[in-house]
C-alpha positions in Angstrom: -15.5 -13.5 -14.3 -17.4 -10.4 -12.6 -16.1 -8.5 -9.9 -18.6 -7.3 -8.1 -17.8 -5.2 -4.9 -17.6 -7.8 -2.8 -15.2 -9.7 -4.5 -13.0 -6.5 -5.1 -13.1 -6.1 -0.9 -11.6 -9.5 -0.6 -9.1 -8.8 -2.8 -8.0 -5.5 -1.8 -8.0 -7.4 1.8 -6.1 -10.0 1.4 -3.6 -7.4 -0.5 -3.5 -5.4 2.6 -3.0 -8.3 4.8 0.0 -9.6 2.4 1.3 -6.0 2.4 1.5 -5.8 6.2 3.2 -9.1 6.6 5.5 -8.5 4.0 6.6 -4.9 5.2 5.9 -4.6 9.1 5.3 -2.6 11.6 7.6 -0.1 9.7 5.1 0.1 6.5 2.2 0.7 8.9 3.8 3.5 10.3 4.8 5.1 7.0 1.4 4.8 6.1 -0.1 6.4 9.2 2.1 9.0 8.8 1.3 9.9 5.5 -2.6 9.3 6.5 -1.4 11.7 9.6 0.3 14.5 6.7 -2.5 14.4 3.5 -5.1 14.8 6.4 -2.9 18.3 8.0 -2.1 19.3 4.6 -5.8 19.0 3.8 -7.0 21.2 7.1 -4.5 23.9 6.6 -3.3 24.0 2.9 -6.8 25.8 2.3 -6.4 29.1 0.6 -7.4 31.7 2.5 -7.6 30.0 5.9 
């Protein structure tokens, strides 16, 4: 069996959907907060800035 990309969006959906209901609100919020961090870290970690 391929997977083509479609196939590897449904998966990766249906992970993220299990993921969600298994952990809570509490995962999503880890997760935004790390989105929140690697994004600062990536603005001001810059050498030189």
């Amino acid at each position: 069996m391929t997977l083509d990309w479609r196939n590897s969006l449904m998966l990766g959906f249906i992970a993220a959907v299990f993921v969600t209901c298994l952990f809570g609100p509490y995962m999503i919020s880890v997760m935004l907060g790390g989105l929140g961090l690697t994004c600062y870290l990536t603005k001001h970690a810059r050498p030189g800035a």
